[in-house]
VONU-645915 format. One record per residue: x, y, z of N, C-alpha, C in turn. Coordinates in steps of 0.02 Angstrom, whole numbers, plus 32768, in hexadecimal, padded with zeros to 4 digits. Atoms other than C-alpha are relative to their C-alpha. Layout:
XYZXYZXYZ;...
***
This chain:
7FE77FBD800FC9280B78E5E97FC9802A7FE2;80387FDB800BC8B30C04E5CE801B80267FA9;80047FEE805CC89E0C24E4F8800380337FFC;7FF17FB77FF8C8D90CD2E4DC7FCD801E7FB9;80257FE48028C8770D2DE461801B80497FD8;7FBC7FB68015C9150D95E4117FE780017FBB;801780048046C8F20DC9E358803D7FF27FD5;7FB7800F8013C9820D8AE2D8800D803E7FE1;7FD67FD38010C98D0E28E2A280248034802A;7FD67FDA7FCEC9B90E77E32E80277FE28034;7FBE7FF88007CA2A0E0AE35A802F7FFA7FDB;7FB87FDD8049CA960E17E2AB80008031801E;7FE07FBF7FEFCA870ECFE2EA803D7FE98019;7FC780007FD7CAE70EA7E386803D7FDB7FF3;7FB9802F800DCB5E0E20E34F802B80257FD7;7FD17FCD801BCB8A0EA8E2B2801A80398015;7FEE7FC17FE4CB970F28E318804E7FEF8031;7FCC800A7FE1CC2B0ECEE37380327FDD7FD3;7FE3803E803BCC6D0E80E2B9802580527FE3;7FFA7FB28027CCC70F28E27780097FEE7FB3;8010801B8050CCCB0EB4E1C87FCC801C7FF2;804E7FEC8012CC0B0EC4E1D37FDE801A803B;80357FE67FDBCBD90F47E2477FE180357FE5;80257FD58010CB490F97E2417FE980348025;80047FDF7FDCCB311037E2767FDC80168041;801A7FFE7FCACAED1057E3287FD180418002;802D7FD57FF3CA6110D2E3488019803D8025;7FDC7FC77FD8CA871185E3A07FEB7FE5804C;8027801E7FBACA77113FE45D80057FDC8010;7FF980497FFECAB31093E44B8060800B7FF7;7FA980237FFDCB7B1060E46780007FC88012;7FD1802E7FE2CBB90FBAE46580427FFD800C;7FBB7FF6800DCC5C0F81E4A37FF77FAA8013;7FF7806F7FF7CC910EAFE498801980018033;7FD480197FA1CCD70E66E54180197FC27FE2;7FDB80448001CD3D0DDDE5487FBB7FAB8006;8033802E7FF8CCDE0D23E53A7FC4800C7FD1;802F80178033CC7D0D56E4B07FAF80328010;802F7FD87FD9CC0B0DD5E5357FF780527FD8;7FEF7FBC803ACBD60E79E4E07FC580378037;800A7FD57FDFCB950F0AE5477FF180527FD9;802D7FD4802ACB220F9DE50E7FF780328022;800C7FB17FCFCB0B104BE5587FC080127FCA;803C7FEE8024CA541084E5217FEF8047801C;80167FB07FE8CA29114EE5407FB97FFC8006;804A7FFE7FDEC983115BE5A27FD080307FDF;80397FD3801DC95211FEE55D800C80257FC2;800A8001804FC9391235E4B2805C80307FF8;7FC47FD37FFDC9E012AEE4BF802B8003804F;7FE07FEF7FCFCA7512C1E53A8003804A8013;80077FB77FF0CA741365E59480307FFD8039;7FD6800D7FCFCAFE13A7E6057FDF8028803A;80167FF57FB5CAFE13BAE6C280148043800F;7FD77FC67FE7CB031458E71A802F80068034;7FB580047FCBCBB1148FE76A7FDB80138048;80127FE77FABCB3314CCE7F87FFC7FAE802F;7FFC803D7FDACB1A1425E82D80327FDB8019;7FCE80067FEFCBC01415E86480288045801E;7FEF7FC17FDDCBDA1485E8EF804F80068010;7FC67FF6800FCC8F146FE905802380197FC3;7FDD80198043CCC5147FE8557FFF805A8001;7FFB7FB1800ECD0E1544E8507FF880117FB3;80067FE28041CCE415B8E7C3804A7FFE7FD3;7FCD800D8037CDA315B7E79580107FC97FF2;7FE8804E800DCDB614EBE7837FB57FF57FBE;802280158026CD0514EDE7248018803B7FC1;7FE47FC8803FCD561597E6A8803B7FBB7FD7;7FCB80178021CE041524E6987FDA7FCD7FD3;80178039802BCD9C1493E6677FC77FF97FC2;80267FF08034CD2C14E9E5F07F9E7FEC7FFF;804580197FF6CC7F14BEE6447FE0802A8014;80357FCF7FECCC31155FE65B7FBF7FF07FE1;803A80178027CBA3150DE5E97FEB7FD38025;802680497FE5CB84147CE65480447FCC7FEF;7FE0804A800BCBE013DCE65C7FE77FB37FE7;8021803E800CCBCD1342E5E57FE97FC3802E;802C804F7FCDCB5A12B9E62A7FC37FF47FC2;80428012801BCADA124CE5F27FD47FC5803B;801780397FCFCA6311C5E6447FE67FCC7FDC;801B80468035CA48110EE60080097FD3803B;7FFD803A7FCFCA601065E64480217FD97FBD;7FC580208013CAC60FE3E5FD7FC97FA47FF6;800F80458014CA920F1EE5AB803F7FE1800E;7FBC802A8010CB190E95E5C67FD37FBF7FE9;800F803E803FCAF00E00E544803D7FBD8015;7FC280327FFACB660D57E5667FD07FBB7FF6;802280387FFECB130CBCE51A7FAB80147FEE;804480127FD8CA590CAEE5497FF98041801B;80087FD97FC2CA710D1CE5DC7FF9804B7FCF;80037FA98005CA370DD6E5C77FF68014804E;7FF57FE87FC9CA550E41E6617FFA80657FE7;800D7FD18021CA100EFCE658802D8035804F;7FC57FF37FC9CA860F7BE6D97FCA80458007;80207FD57FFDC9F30FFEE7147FC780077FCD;8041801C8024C9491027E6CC7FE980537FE9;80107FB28026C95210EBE69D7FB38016803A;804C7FC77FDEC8B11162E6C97FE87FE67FFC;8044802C800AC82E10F5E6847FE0805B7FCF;802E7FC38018C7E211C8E6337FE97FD97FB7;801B8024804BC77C11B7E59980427FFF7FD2;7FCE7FF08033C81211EEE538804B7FD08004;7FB680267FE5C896116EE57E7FFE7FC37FC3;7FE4801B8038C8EC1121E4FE80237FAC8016;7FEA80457FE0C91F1069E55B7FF17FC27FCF;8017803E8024C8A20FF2E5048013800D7FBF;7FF280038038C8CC103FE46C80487FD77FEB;7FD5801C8003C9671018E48580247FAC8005;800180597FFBC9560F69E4B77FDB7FD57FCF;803180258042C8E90F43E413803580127FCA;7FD27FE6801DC98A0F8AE3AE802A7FC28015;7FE680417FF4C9E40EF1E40C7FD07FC27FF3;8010803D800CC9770E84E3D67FC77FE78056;802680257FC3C90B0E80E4897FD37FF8801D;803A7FEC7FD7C8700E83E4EB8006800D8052;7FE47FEB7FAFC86A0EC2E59C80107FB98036;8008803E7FEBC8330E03E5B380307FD87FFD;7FD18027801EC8D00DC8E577803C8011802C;7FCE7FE77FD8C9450E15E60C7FFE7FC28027;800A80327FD7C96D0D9AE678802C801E805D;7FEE7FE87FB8C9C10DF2E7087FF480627FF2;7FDF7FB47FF5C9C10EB7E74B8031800F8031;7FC880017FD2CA390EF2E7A5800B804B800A;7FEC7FBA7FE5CA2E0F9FE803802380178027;7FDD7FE67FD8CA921009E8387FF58025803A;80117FE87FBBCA391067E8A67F99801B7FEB;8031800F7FEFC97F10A1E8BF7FDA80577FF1;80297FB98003C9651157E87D7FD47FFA7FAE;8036800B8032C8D21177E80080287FF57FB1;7FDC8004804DC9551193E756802C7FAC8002;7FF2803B8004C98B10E7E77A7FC67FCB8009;803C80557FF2C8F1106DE7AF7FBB80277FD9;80397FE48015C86E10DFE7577FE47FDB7FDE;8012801F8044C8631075E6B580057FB2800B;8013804E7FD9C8590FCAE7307F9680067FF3;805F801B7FFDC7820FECE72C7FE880407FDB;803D7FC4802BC7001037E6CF7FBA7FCB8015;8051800E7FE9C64A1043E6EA7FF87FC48041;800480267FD4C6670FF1E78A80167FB37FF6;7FDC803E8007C6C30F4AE753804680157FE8;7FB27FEF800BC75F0F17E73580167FEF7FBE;7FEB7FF68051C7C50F3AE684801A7FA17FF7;7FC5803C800FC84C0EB3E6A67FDE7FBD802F;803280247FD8C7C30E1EE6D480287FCA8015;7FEA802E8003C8350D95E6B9805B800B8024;7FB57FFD7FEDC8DD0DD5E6FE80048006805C;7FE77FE27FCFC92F0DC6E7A78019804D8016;7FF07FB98003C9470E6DE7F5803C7FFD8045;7FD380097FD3C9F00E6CE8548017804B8039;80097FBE7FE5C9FB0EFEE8E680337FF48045;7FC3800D7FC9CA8B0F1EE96A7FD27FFD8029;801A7FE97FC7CA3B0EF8EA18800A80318033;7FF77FA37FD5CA710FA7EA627FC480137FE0;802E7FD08014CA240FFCE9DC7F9A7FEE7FFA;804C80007FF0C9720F96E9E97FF580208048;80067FDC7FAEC98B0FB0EAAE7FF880487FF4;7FFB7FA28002C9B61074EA957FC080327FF6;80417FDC802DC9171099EA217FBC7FF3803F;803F80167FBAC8A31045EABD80058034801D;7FF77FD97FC6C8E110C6EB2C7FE6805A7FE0;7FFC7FC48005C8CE1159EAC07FB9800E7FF0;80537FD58000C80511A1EAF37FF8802F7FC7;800B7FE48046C7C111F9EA5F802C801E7FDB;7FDE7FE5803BC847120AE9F57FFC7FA97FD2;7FF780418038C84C1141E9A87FBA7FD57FF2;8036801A8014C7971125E96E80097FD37FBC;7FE380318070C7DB10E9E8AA801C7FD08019;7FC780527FF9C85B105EE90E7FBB7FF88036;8031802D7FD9C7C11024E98F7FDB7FEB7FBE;8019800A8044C764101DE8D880307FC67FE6;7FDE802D8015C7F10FB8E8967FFF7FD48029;7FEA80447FC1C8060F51E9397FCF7FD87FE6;803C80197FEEC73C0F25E93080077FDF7FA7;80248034803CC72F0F01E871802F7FD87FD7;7FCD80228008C7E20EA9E85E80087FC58049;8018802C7FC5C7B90E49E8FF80297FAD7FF6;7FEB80468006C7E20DA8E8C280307FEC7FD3;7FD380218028C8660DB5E85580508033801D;7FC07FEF7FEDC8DC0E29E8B080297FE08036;7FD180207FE1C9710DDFE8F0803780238021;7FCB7FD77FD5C9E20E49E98880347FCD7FFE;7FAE803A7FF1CAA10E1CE9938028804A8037;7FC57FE97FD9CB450E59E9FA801F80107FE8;7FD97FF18036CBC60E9DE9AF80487FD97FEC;7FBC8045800DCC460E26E96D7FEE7FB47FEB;801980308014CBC00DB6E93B80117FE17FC0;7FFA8012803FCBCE0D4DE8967FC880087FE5;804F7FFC8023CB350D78E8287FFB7FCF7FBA;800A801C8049CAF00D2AE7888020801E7FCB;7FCE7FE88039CB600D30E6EC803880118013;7FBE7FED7FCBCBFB0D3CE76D800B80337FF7;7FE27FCB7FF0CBE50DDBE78E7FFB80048055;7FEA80007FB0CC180E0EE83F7FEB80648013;80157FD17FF2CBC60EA6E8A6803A802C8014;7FCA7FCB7FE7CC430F36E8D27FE4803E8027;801E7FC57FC1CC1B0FB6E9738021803B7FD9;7FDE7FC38015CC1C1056E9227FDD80448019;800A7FD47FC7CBDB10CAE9A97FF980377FDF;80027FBF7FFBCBA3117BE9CF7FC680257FDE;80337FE5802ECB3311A6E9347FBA7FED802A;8043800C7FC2CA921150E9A680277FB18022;7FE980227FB7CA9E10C3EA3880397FBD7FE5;7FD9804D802CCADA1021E9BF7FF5800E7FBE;7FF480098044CAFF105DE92180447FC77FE9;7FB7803F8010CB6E0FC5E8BF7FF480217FAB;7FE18004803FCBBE0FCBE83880127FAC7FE9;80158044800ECBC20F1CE7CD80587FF57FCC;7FD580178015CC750EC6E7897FF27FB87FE7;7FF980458030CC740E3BE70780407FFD7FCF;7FD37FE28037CD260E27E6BB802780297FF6;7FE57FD07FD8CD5F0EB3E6897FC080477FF6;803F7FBC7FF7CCB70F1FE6927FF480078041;801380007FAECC960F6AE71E7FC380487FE7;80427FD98011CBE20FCCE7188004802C804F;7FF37FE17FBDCBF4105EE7A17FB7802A801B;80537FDD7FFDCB4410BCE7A0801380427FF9;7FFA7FBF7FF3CB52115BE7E4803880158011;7FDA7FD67FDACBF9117FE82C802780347FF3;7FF47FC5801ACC0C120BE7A97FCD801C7FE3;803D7FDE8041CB8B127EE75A801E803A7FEC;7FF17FDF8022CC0912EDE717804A7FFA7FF7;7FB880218000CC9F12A0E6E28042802F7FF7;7FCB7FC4800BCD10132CE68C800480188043;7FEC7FDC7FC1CD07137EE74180047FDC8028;7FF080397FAFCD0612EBE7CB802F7FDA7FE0;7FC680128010CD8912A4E764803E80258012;7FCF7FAA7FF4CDED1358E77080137FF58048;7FED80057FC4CDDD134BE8367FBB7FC4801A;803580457FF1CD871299E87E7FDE801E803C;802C7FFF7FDBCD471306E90F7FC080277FF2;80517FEB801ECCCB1366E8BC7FE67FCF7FFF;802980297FF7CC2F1311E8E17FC780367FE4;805B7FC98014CB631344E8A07FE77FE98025;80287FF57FC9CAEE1370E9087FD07FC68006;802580348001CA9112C8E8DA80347FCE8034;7FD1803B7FE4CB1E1266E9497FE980108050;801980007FA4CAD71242E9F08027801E8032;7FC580047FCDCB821235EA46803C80147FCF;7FC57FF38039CBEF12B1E9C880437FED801B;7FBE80087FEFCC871289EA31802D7FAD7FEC;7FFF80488004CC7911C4EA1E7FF87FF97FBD;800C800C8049CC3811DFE965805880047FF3;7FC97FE48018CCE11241E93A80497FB48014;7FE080317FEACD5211ACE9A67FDA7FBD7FBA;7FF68038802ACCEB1118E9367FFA801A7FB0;7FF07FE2803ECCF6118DE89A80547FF77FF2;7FB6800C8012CDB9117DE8AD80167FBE7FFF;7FF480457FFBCDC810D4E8D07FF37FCA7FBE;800480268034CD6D109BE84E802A7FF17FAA;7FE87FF4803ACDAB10F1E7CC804B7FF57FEC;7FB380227FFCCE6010A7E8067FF57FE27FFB;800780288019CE281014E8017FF27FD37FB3;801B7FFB804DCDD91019E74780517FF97FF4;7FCF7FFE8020CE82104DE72A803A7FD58001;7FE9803B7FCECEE30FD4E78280047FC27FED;8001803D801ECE9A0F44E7447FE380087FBA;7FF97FFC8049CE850F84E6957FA780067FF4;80517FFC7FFBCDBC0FA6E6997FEC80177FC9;803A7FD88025CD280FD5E6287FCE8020802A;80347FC87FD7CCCB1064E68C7FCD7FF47FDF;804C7FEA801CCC111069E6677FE980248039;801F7FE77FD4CBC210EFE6B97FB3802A7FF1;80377FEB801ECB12111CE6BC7FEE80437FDC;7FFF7FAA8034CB3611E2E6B18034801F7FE0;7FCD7FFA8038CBD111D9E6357FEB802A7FD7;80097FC9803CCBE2125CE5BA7FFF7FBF7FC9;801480268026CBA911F1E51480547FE67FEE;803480458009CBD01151E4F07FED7FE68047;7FE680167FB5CBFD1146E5B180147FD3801E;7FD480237FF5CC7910D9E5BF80508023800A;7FBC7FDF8007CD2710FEE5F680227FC48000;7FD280387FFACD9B1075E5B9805E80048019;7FB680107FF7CE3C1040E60780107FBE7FF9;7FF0805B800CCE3B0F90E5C9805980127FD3;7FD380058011CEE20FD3E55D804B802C8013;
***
């Protein structure tokens, strides 16, 4: 078994941070929430502050549905990525920008971690605010971790001529540790891949339990909650986004879920576990 190199004080953080006897307070940027089995799951904010999205980026979304809903300012969002902890196992759910100012590692030294200390990734899909903070200075952050990737969405990024130079970058200097699956696969730490379409070619979404990690299939929740067909202009296939934007979010509900989503208005989680 590979010797983890966690610090004990950071993990008392995390263990108090899920003890409400003895928790200790969490940083601006950091949410835990416990899972069942003892699993504890972390939402980390990428960049130094959340900032909201503009309603332009949602060309459907009429001026009187964004007045009723009070978003003439923009609509809450943020962008992070997500830790799941169970045992041993650390599993990190996206890898942020990688910019000087990205707040990730900080956040993973607040848990107690080193980038060395991940043992799986697991992306959702393949645009720069998600795999950015996979390499610097031409190597890779997460040296020691499997990198788990739907085989659509590696296929998809091949095909797309100068627009996916950052994922041929990832392909070439993750080479040997990324691992393509199908969807319905079983992954490490039993989590299981979920087809969650439209946003680009194989975006997945990741279910362990009752977490289910969705990526992208909202970047402005107060309003694609309001009507699931509003789609942003970042969704490849807005018609297919809006179809696995509804689905999912029945499902969550359905079987009683913890939403994590990468561009959640803060902490970004939407629980229906009760």
């Amino acid at each position: 078994m590979k010797t983890k190199l966690i610090s004990a004080i950071g993990t008392l953080c995390l263990l108090a941070s899920c003890n409400s006897a003895t928790q200790v307070e969490e940083p601006e940027g950091i949410h835990s929430e416990s899972l069942k089995g003892g699993a504890t799951v972390t939402w980390i904010r990428d960049t130094p502050a959340s900032r909201p999205s503009s309603t332009k980026l949602f060309p459907k979304a009429t001026p009187e549905l964004i007045e009723s809903l009070g978003l003439n300012d923009g609509v809450p969002s943020s962008m992070g990525a997500f830790v799941l902890r169970k045992g041993d196992d650390v599993a990190l759910f996206d890898a942020g920008m990688g910019s000087p100012d990205s707040k990730l590692i900080d956040g993973l030294t607040f848990l107690g971690l080193a980038p060395e200390d991940v043992d799986y990734v697991f992306l959702t899909h393949l645009h720069g605010d998600h795999i950015g903070g996979m390499m610097k200075d031409g190597a890779a952050v997460f040296c020691n971790a499997e990198v788990y990737l739907s085989q659509p969405e590696y296929d998809g990024w091949l095909e797309m001529e100068g627009r996916n130079a950052q994922a041929l970058s990832l392909y070439s200097i993750y080479a040997d540790q990324i691992k393509t699956f199908q969807f319905g696969d079983k992954l490490p730490m039993g989590i299981e891949a979920v087809d969650a379409p439209g946003h680009t070619p194989g975006h997945a979404a990741y279910k362990r339990n009752e977490l289910i990690v969705v990526g992208d299939i909202m970047h402005a929740v107060a309003l694609q909650m309001a009507d699931f067909s509003i789609s942003a202009t970042y969704d490849g296939d807005p018609e297919l986004s809006a179809k696995t934007r509804e689905e999912i979010v029945n499902m969550a509900k359905e079987q009683k879920l913890l939403m994590a989503g990468m561009h959640f208005p803060e902490p970004a989680f939407i629980d229906y576990r009760k």
